[in-house]
N, C-alpha and C positions, 0 to 999 in steps of 0.2 A: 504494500500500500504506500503510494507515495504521500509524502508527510504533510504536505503542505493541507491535503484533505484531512487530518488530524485534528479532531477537534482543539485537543490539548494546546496546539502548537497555534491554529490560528486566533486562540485566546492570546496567547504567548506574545505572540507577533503582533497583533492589537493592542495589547496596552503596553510592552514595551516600546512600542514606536512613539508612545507619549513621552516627552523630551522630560518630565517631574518626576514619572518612574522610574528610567533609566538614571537618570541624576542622581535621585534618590538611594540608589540600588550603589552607584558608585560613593557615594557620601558615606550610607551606609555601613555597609559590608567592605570596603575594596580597603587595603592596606592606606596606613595614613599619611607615611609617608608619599606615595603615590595619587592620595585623591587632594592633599593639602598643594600641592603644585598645578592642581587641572582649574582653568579658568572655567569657575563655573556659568559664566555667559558666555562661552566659546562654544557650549555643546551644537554639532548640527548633525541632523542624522542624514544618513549620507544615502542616494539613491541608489548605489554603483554596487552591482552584486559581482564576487568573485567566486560566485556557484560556477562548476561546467558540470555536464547532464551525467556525470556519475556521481556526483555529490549530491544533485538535487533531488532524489529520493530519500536521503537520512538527512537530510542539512538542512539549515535556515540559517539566512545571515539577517542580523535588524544591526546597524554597522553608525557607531557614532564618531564624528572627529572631534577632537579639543585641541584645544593650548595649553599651554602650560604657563605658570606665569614666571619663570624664573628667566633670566638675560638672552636665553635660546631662545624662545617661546617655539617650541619645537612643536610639531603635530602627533598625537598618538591615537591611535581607534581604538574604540576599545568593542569588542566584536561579540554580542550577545547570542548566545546557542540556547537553544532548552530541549532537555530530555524528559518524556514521560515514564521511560525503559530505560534500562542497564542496555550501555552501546560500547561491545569492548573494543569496538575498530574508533571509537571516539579520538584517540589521541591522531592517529593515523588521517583522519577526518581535517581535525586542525591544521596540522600538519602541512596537509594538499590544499588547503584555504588558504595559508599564511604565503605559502610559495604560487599560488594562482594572481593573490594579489602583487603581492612584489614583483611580477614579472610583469605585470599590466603597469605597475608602474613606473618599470622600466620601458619598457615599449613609447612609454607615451612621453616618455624624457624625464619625469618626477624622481625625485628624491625620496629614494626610502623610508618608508615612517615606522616607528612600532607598531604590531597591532597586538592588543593583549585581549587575549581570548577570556571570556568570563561563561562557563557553564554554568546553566541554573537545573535540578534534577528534583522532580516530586514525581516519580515512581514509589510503588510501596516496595520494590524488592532493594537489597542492599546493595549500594555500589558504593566503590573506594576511589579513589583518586590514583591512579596513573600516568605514570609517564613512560617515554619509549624504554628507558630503560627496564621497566618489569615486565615488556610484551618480548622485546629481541632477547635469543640469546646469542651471548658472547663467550667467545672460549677463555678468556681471562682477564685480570682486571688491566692489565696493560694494555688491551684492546678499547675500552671504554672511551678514550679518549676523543678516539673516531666514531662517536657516535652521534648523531644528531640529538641535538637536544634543548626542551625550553621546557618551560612551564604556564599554565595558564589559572586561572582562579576556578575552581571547582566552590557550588553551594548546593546542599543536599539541606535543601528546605526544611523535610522531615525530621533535622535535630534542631530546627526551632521548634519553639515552646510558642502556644498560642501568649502566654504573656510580654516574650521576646518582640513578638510582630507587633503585639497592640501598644507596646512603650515608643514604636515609631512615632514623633509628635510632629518633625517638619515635615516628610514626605506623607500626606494623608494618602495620597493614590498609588504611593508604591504597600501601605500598610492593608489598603483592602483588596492588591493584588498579592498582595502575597497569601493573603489571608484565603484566596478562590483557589489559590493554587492548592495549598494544603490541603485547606479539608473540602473542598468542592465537588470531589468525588465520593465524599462520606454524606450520605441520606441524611440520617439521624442528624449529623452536626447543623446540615445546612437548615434541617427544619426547627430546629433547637436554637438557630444562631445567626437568623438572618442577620437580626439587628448589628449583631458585631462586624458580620461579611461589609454589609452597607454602611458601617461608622462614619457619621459624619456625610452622609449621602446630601443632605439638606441644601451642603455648602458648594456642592458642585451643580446643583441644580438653577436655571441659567444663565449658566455658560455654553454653549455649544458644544463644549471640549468637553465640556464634564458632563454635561446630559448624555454625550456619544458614550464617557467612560461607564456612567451605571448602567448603560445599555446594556454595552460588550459583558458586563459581569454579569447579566440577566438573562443574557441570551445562552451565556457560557453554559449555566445553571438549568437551562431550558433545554438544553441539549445532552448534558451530561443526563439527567434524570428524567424519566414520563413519568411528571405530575399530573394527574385529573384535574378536572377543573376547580374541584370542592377544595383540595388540598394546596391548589396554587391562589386561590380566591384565601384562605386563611393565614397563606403566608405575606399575604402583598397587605392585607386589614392593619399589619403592625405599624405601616407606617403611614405618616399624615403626607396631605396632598402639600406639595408639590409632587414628591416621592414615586408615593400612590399614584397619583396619575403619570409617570413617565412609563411605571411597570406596565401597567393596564396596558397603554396605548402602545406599548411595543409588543406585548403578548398578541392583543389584536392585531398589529400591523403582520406580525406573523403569519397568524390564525388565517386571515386573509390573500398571503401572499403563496398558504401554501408549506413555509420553510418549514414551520413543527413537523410536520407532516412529512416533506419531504427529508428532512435529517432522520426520524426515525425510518424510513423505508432505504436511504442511502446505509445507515448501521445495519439492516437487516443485513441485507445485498452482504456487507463487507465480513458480518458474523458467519454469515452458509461458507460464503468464499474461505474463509481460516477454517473453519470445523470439516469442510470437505478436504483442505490440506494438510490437515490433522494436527493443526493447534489444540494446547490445552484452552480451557475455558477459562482459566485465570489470567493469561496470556493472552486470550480475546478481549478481557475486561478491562485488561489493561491499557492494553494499544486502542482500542476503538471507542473506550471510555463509556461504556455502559453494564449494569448489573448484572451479575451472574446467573439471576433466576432469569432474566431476560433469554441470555445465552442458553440455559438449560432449556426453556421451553423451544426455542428453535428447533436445540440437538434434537430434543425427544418429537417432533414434526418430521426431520429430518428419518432418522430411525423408523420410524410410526409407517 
């Protein structure tokens, strides 16, 4: 399945392309020696993809440039990935990015820039952090030398603590995307929690950018789960209008266009397609981002 169909990813790709999140995310998380140097009005997200058609089945580039403020003012990208799944060809991925773009940027006369790679992973199975060095082997430490080698920023979501996310106070829109990522694919949380998902929803309501942003997390939510009508009408009652009416009138504008409808009949399509190439079902729910009794009832059609 090519990724970009991916529910998880084209959440991913939505509100990281918001210039608050991705800031945030570097503010954040990213070492301080390295974000205390980035002009934080320099960020521009940059249109120029360094996919080629082998990559763009696992890959996504959302590709920001900065400055730096110190006497250089040198340019660095800092290149955001997201994983839903453990990908052990990930480092090997970077890799053939980081050498796609410097070579375009050779070609076109430019000056080499850094680009630092930043993975974000909320998959439920365990992955570690690698570099080439734990994939190749080498016949001894004298050889190491000649080895290609970098490092990029690995974040596995899943050892924040929902208290960690909610202590975010500047970046509100990177707090309740992080906050979708985690537990968005957990039922119970999301109907237990909207109000925390949506924190501060109020304040984005009005703006364009921020109306678009509680969309994207609503629709996320909309996709990942088949709520009835009774059970999406009790979750949307929490909050007061403005809110309440953005949810509504985007649920309708769906309802209308078809998309509910058509995302769940594109997950079926994509559920038969793995269960006939004999994926587990845990491994369906994960990559396609829908429930397991969903998947079961398929198998047992399928079977039947």
């Amino acid at each position: 399945m090519k990724k970009h169909k991916n529910i998880h990813d084209k959440f991913f790709k939505s509100t990281f392309s918001n210039v608050d999140v991705a800031k945030g995310f570097i503010y954040e998380f990213i070492n301080e020696e390295i974000s205390s140097i980035i002009d934080p009005d320099s960020f521009q997200l940059k249109s120029t993809s360094y996919i080629n058609k082998k990559l763009e089945e696992t890959f996504s580039d959302i590709v920001y440039q900065v400055n730096t403020i110190n006497d250089t003012n040198l340019l660095v990208s800092f290149l955001f990935e997201h994983k839903s799944y453990p990908d052990q060809h990930l480092i090997l991925q970077l890799l053939q990015y980081i050498l796609n773009a410097w070579e375009q940027m050779y070609k076109s006369k430019q000056k080499l820039h850094l680009i630092l790679p930043v993975v974000i992973y909320h998959g439920k199975e365990k992955w570690e952090y690698k570099t080439l060095d734990d994939i190749v082997e080498i016949p001894g430490h004298s050889f190491r030398q000649y080895l290609p080698d970098f490092e990029y920023h690995f974040t596995n979501i899943n050892k924040f603590s929902e208290e960690r996310i909610l202590k975010i106070a500047q970046f509100m829109k990177l707090r309740n995307t992080l906050l979708t990522l985690k537990y968005g694919r957990d039922e119970s949380y999301v109907t237990q929690n909207m109000g925390k998902i949506f924190i501060n929803a109020e304040k984005f309501v009005g703006d364009p950018l921020g109306t678009n942003f509680l969309e994207t997390i609503f629709v996320y939510l909309l996709n990942v789960h088949q709520f009835d009508d009774e059970k999406l009408n009790q979750l949307i009652e929490i909050f007061e209008n403005p809110v309440k009416k953005v949810m509504m009138s985007t649920y309708d504008r769906l309802v209308n266009k078809g998309i509910v409808q058509g995302e769940l009949i594109t997950q079926r399509k994509t559920v038969i397609n793995m269960l006939l190439k004999g994926f587990e079902i845990d491994v369906i729910s994960e990559v396609v981002g829908v429930k397991l009794d969903f998947i079961q009832k398929i198998k047992n059609e399928i079977q039947e």
